[in-house]
N, C-alpha and C positions, 0 to 999 in steps of 0.2 A: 596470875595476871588479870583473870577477868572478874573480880572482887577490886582492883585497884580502878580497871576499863568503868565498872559501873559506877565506881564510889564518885569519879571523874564527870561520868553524865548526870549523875544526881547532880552536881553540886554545879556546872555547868546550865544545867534547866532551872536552878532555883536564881543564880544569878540571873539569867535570862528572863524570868518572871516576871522579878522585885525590879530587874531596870524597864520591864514594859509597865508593872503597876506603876513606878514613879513618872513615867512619862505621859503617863494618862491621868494622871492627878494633878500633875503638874502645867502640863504643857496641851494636850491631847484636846480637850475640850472647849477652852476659852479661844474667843473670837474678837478682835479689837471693833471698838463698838463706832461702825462710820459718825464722822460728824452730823449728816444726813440723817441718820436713822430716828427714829421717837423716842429714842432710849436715853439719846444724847439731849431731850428737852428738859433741862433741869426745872424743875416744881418743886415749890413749896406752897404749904397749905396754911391761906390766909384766915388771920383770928377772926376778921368780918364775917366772912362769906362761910367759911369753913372747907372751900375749892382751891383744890392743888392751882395754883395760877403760873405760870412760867415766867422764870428772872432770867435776864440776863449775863452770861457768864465769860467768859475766855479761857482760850489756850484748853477748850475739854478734852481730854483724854480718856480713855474707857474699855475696859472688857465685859465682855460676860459670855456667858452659856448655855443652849438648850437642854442641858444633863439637871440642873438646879436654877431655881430661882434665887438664890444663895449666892450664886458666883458672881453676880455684877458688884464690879467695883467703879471708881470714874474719879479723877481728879481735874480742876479747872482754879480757876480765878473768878471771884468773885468779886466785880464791882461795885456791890452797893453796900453801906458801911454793918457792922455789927450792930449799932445802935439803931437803925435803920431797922433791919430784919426781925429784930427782936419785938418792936413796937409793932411789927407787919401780920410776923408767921408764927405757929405753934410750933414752941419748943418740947422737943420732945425728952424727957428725962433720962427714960431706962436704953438710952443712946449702946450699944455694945459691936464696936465696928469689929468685921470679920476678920481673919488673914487672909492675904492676898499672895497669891505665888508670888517668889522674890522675884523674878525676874521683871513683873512690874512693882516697880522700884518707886516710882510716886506715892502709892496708898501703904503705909507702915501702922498696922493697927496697933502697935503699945504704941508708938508715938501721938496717933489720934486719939487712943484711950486715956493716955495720961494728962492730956490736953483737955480733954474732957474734964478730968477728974478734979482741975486745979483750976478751970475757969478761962485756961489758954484759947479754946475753941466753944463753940456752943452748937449744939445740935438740934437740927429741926425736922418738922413729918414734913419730908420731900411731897410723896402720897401715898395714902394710906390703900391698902391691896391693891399693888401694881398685879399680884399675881394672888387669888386668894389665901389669904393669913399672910403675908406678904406685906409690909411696908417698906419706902422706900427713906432712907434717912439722909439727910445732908448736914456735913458737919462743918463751920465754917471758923477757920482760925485769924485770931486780932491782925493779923497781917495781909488776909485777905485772901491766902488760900483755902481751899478749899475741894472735900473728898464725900463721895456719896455711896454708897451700898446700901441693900437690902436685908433685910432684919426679920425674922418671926414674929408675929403682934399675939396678943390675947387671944384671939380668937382662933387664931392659926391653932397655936400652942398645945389648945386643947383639942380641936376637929385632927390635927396630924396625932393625936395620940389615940386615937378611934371612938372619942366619947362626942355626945352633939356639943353643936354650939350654948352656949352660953345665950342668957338675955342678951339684946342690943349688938348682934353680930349677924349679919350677914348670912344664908342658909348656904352651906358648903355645895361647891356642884356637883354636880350627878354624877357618879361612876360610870366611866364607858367600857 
C-alpha cells in the first residue's frame, strides 16, 4: 500500500508543479498596461529626424512585464494612413512579432507574421532600445489596425550572448 500511497504523491506534486509553471508563464507576470502609463505612447521613428516621435492611436490595449523586456505586447487603431507612415517612419524589415499568451486575444503573432510576410501589414521602429538591445516594433495592417511588441536588435543579440558590442552600438550597462 505505501508504494501505491507514494506513486500517488509523486504524481500529484508533479501535476501541482506543471499547473503552477503554466500559471506563471502564462498568466503570473503580465500586467495590463494603463492607458496613462509611457508604455501606452506609441512612437515611431521618423526618417527626418531619426527620433521616436509619438502618433496618434485609439482603442490601445496592452500588457507587459517586469520579469522581460519581451513580454510587451499592445494593440490600438491606427489613424493615420499606411501611405502616410511609410513616407514618415522607418520600416523596419527583420519585423518578427512574439506570442502572446492566448488569453489576450488581440495580438495573434502568425496572423501578424503572415501579414507581414505578403505585404497585408508593414512594420516599423516604434523605438529603438526602449530597454537596452531592445527595440520596440509596431506593425500596422491596410485596415488600420494595428499591434506593437518588443524585439531583440543587433546589438542586444550579440551583448546578451556575453561577447562586446559591436561598432555603432551603444556600450551595454554596467552590471550591478
Amino acid at each position: 500500500m505505501s508504494g501505491k500511497l507514494l506513486s500517488l504523491v509523486i504524481v500529484m506534486g508533479a501535476l501541482l508543479a506543471g499547473a503552477a509553471v503554466y500559471y506563471l508563464q502564462v498568466y503570473a507576470y503580465y500586467e495590463p498596461v494603463p492607458v496613462s502609463a509611457p508604455a501606452a505612447e506609441v512612437r515611431l521613428t521618423s526618417l527626418v529626424t531619426g527620433e521616436a516621435e509619438m502618433v496618434p492611436v485609439d482603442g490601445f490595449e496592452g500588457i507587459d512585464s517586469e520579469s522581460s523586456p519581451l513580454r510587451f505586447r499592445a494593440c490600438f487603431e491606427m489613424p493615420l494612413s499606411l501611405a502616410l507612415l511609410t513616407e514618415t517612419y522607418v520600416i523596419r524589415d527583420e519585423a518578427v512579432p512574439l506570442n502572446a499568451p492566448g488569453w489576450f486575444d488581440c495580438f495573434d503573432a502568425a496572423e501578424i507574421g503572415a501579414a507581414l510576410e505578403t505585404g497585408g501589414a508593414v512594420a516599423f521602429l516604434g523605438e529603438a532600445n526602449v530597454s537596452y538591445g531592445i527595440d520596440r516594433v509596431v506593425a500596422v495592417f491596410e485596415d488600420g489596425r494595428a499591434v506593437a511588441w518588443n524585439q531583440i536588435n543587433a546589438c542586444g543579440q550579440v551583448v546578451f550572448d556575453g561577447r562586446p558590442p559591436p561598432p555603432g552600438c551603444p556600450p551595454p550597462p554596467a552590471n550591478d
